[in-house]
C-alpha positions in Angstrom: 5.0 13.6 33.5 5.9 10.8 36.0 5.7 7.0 35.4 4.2 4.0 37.3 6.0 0.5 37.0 3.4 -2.7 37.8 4.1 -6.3 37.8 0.7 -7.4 37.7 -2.7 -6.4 36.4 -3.7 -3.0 37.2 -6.6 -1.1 39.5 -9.8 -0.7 36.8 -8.9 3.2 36.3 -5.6 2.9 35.5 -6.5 -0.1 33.8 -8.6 2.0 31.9 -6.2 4.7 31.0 -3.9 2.2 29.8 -6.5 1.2 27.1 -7.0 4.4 25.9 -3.7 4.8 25.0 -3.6 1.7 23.1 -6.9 3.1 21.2 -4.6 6.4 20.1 -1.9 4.1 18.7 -1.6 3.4 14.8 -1.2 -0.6 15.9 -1.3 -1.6 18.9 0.1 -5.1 19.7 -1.0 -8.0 22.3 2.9 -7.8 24.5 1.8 -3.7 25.2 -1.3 -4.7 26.4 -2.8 -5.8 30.0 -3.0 -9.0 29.2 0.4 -8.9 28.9 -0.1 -10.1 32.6 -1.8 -13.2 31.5 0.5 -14.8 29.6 1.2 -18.1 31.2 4.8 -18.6 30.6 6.2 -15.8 32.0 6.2 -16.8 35.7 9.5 -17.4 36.7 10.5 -14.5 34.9 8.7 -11.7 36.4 7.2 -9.2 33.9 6.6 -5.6 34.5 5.5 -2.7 32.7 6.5 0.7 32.9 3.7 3.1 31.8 4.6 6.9 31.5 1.7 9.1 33.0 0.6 12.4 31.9 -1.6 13.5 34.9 -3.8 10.7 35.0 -3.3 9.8 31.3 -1.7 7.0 29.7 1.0 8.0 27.2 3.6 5.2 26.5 4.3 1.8 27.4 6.9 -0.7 27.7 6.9 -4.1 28.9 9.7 -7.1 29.4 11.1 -9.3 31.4 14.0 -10.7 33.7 16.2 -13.5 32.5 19.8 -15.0 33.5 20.7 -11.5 34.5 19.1 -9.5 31.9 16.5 -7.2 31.6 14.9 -7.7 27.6 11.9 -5.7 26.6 10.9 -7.6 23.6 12.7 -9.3 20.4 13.4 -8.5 16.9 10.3 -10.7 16.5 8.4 -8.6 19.0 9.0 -4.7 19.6 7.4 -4.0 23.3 7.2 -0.6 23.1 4.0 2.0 22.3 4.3 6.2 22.6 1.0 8.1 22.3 1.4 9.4 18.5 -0.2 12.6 20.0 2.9 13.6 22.9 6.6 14.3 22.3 8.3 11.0 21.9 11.4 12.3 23.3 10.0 13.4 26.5 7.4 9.7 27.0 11.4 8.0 26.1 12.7 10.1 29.0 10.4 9.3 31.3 10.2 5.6 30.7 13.8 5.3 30.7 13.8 7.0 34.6 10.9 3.9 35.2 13.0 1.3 33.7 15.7 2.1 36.0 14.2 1.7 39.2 13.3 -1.6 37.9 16.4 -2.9 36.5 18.3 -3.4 39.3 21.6 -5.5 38.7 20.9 -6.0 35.4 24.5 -6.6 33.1 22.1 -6.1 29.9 19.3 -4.1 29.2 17.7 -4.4 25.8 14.8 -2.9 23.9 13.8 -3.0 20.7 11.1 -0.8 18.5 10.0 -1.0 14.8 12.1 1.5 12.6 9.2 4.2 12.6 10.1 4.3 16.2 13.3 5.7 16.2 14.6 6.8 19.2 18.0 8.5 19.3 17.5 9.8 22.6 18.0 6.1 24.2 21.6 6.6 23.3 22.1 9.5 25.7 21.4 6.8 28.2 24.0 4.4 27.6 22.2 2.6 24.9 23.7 1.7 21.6 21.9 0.8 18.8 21.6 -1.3 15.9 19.3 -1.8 12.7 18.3 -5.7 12.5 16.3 -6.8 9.1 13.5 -7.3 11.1 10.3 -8.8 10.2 8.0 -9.6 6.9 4.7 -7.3 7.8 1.7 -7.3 5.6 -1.3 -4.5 5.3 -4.5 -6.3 6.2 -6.3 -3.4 5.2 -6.0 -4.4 1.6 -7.9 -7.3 2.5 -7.8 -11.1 1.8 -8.4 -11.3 -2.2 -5.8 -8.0 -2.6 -2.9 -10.2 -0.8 -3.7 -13.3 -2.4 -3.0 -11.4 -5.4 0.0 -9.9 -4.2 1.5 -13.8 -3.2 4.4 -15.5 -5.9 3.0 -17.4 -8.4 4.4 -20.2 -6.0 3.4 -19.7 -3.1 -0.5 -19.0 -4.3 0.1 -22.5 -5.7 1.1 -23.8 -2.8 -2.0 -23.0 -1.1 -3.9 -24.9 -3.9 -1.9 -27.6 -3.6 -3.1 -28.0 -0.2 -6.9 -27.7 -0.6 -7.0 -30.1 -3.3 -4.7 -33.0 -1.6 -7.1 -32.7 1.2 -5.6 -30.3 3.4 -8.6 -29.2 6.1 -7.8 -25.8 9.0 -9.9 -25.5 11.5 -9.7 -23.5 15.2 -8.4 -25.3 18.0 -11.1 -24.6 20.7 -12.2 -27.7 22.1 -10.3 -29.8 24.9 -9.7 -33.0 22.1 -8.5 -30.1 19.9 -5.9 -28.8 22.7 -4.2 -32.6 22.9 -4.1 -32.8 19.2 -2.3 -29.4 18.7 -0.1 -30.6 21.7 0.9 -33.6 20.2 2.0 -32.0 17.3 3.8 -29.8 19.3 5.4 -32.8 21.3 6.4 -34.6 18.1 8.1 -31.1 16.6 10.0 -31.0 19.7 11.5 -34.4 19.7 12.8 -33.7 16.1 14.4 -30.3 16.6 14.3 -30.0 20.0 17.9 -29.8 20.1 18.7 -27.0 18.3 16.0 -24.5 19.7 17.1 -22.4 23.0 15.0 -23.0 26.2 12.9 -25.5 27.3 9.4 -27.5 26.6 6.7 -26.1 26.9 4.2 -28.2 29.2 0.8 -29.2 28.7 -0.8 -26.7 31.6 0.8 -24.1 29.8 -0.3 -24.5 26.0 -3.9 -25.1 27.5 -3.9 -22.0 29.0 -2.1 -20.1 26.5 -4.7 -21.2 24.5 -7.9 -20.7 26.4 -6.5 -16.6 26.4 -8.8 -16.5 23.1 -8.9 -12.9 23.5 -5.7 -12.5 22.0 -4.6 -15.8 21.1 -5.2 -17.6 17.5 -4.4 -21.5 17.0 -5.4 -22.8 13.9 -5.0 -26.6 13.6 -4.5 -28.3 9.7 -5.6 -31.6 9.5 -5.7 -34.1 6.6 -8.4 -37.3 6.3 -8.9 -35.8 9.8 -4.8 -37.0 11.2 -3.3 -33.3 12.6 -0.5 -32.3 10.8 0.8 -29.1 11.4 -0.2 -26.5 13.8 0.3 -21.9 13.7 0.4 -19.9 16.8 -0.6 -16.4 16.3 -1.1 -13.6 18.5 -3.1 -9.8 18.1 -4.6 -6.7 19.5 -8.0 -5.7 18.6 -8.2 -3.3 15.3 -4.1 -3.6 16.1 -1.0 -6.2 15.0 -1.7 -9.9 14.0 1.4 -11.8 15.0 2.7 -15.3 13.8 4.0 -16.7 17.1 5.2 -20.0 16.4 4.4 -23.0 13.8 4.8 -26.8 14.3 4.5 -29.4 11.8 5.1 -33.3 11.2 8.4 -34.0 9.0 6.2 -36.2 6.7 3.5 -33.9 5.7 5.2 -30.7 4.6 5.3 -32.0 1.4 1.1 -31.4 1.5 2.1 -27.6 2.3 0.0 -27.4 5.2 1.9 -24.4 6.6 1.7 -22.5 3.8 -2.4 -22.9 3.8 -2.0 -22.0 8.0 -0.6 -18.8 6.8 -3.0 -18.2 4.5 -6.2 -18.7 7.2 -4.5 -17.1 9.6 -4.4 -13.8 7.0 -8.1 -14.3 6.2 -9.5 -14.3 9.6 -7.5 -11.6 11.1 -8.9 -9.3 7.4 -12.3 -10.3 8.6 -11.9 -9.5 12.2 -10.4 -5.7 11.3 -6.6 -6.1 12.2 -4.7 -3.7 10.4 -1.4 -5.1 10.2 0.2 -9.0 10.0 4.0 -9.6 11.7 5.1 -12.7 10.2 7.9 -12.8 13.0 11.1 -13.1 10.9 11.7 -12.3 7.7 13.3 -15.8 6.1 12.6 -17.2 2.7 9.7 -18.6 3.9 7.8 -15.7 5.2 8.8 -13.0 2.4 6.8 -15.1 -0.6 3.7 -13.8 1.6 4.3 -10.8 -0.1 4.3 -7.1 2.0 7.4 -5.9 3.3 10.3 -6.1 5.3 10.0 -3.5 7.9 13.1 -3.4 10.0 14.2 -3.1 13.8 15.7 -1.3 16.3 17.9 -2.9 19.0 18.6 -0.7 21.9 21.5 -2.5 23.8 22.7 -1.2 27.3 25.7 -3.3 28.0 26.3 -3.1 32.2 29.5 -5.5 32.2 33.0 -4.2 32.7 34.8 -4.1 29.2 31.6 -4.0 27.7 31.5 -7.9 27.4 28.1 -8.4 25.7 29.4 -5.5 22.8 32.8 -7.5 22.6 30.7 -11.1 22.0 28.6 -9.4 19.4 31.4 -7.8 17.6 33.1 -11.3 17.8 29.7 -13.2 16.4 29.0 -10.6 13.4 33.0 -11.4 12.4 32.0 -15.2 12.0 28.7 -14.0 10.2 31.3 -12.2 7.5 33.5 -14.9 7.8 31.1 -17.6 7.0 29.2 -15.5 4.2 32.7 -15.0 2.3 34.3 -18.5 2.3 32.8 -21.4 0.1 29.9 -23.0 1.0 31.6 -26.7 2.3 34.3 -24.3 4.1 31.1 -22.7 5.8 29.0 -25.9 6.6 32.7 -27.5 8.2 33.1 -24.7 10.0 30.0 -24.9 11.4 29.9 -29.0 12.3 33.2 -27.5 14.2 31.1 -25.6 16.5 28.8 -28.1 16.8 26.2 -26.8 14.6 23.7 -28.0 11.7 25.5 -28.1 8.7 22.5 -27.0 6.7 19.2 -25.9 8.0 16.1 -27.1 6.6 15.0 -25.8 3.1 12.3 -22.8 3.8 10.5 -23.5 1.1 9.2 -27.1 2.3 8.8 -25.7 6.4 7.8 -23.0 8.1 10.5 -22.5 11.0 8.9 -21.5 14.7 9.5 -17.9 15.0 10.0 -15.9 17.7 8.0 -18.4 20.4 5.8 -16.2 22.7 6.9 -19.1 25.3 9.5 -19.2 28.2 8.9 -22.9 28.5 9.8 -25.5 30.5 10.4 -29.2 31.0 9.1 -31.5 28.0 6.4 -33.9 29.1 7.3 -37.5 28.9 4.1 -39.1 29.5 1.3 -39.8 27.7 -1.5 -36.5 26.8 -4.5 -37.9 28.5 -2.1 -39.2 31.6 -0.9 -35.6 31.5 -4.0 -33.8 31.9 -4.9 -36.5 34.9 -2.0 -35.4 36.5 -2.1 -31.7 36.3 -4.9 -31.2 38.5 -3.6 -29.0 41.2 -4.9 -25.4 40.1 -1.4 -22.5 39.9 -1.1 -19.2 38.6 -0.8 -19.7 35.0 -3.2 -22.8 34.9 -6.3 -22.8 32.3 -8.4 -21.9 35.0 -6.6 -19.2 37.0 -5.9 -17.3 33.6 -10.0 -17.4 32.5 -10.5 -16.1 36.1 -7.8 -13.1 35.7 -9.4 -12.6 31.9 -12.9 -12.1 33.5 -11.2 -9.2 35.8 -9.9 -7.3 33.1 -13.9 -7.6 31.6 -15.5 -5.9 34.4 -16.0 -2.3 33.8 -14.3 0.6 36.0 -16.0 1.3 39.7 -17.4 4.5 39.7 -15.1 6.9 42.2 -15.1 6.1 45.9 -15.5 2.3 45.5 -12.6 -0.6 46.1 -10.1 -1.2 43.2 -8.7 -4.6 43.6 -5.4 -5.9 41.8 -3.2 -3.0 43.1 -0.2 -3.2 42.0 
């Protein structure tokens, strides 16, 4: 076996044996994919792939990214990582690992992470340690739609109810008016929590074009006497994972549960389009009254720094984790106003959290949507229209043998 490592769509033919891996795997997910390569935030954080090759075959995968002086192939969210169910996984890990190296360079911490029927001990011979996180609330979509309803609290099935009778309406967001409705939620969000969310904004051009990648992308919009209220990101693979990327809401309509009835389209549409499993991203109150289970995760963790500096901050964060669990509850929340955090975070039950963001965003926008749009004109990369015209490359089919391949990478 030997491996390949790209950092930008593929020729058709390996293009093509990349896809056929995906088609052997149990459930394949969108960040394993080509159109990995599409995502628009990624830009400043060059994303590669490492695919390891069995003769001209396809037989694992694993994606990430470069960050601050990190390597990170995927989150606890967001395992990055598929292995041909049909080869050794031992050997596709060995070879991957070799591809990962080359690409790593002066990385001080490598990290990847895989769902727990992914174990693979053999990353430890590499330097790697790892750890069991609780991981994320995943549901079987094969049951189908009534099944899970079922299977929902009493509460949270109420919930839903509540919703549709106080008026609640969630529809797709497909059309441009759509996009700066869904954006202005998202702008309004910001503002309130902004501050305690790592990174940055993200900006118009990007949630358009994030959007408009409707091949893998879900945005369901919930609306009441036709005002937005609350918007869900999801995320999926065809016949593989349904993700919950993000959610966004306004403070002073949770109380119409608009997120739980998101949810709850979100689950219906990706039954009736034949996904097989739903990642809720996290595994909070919130998410585990959708019933399923709590499947956990794998963190592989290659700590570069002399001393082991990364291990020693971890070591030093889980201690405070104890701490804080075994003190009284005031003694906790001062403790954390000390370090300059919430006191209390906000009660699950009344709002969906954003979870694991599939967004490396940048500077929040401080004009006005239409004035945005007007002023975004200059086509780039990861704009709306560049992303349609990479989407239509990955649609043409493979040249027969002998003709040009474009997108080398």
């Amino acid at each position: 076996m030997d491996f390949k490592v790209i950092h930008n769509l593929p020729d058709p033919a390996l293009l093509s044996a990349w896809r056929d891996c995906l088609s052997r795997d149990r459930c394949p997910s969108h960040y394993v994919a080509p159109e990995y390569f599409l995502e628009p935030y990624w830009a400043e954080r060059r994303p590669f792939a490492v695919l390891a090759l069995d003769h001209e075959r396809v037989v694992g995968v694993l994606t990430g990214l470069h960050h601050d002086g990190q390597v990170q192939c995927g989150l606890e969210a967001r395992p990055q990582i598929c292995i041909d169910p049909s080869q050794d996984a031992a050997a596709v890990v060995e070879i991957l690992v070799q591809g990962l190296r080359t690409e790593i360079e002066a990385a001080k911490l490598v990290t990847i992470y895989t769902w727990a029927d992914l174990d693979l001990p053999s990353l430890c011979r590499h330097g790697f340690r790892r750890q069991q996180l609780t991981g994320n609330v995943v549901l079987d979509l094969t049951k189908g739609p009534e099944a899970l309803f079922q299977a929902f609290p009493k509460d949270r099935r109420r919930n839903i109810r509540f919703a549709e009778k106080n008026g609640v309406e969630v529809s797709e967001v497909t059309t441009p008016d759509d996009i700066f409705e869904a954006f202005a939620i998202y702008q309004t969000w910001w503002r309130t929590n902004g501050d305690h969310i790592s990174g940055d904004a993200v900006t118009l051009e990007q949630f358009t074009a994030s959007v408009r990648c409707h091949k893998n992308r879900l945005v369901l919009i919930a609306r009441v006497e036709g005002k937005p209220i609350a918007i869900n990101t999801f995320r999926y693979h065809e016949r593989g994972l349904f993700e919950s990327a993000s959610n966004n809401s306004l403070q002073e309509f949770v109380h119409l549960k608009p997120n739980d009835l998101l949810q709850w389209r979100g689950i219906q549409w990706a039954c009736s389009h034949g996904l097989r499993r739903h990642s809720l991203g996290g595994s909070h109150p919130f998410l585990r009254r959708f019933g399923g289970e709590v499947i956990p995760v794998f963190r592989y963790q290659w700590d570069r720094t002399f001393l082991h500096r990364y291990e020693l901050r971890d070591a030093a964060l889980e201690y405070r984790r104890r701490l804080l669990r075994a003190v009284p509850q005031p003694v906790a929340n001062a403790l954390r106003q000390i370090a300059g955090r919430k006191s209390s975070p906000p009660p699950a039950s009344e709002a969906a959290p954003s979870q694991a963001a599939d967004t490396t965003p940048e500077a929040p926008q401080s004009a006005s949507l239409r004035a945005a749009s007007k002023d975004r004109v200059t086509p780039s990369a990861t704009g709306p229209d560049a992303i349609q015209k990479r989407q239509q490359d990955l649609d043409q089919p493979a040249p027969v043998s002998g003709e040009s391949q474009p997108h080398q990478a």
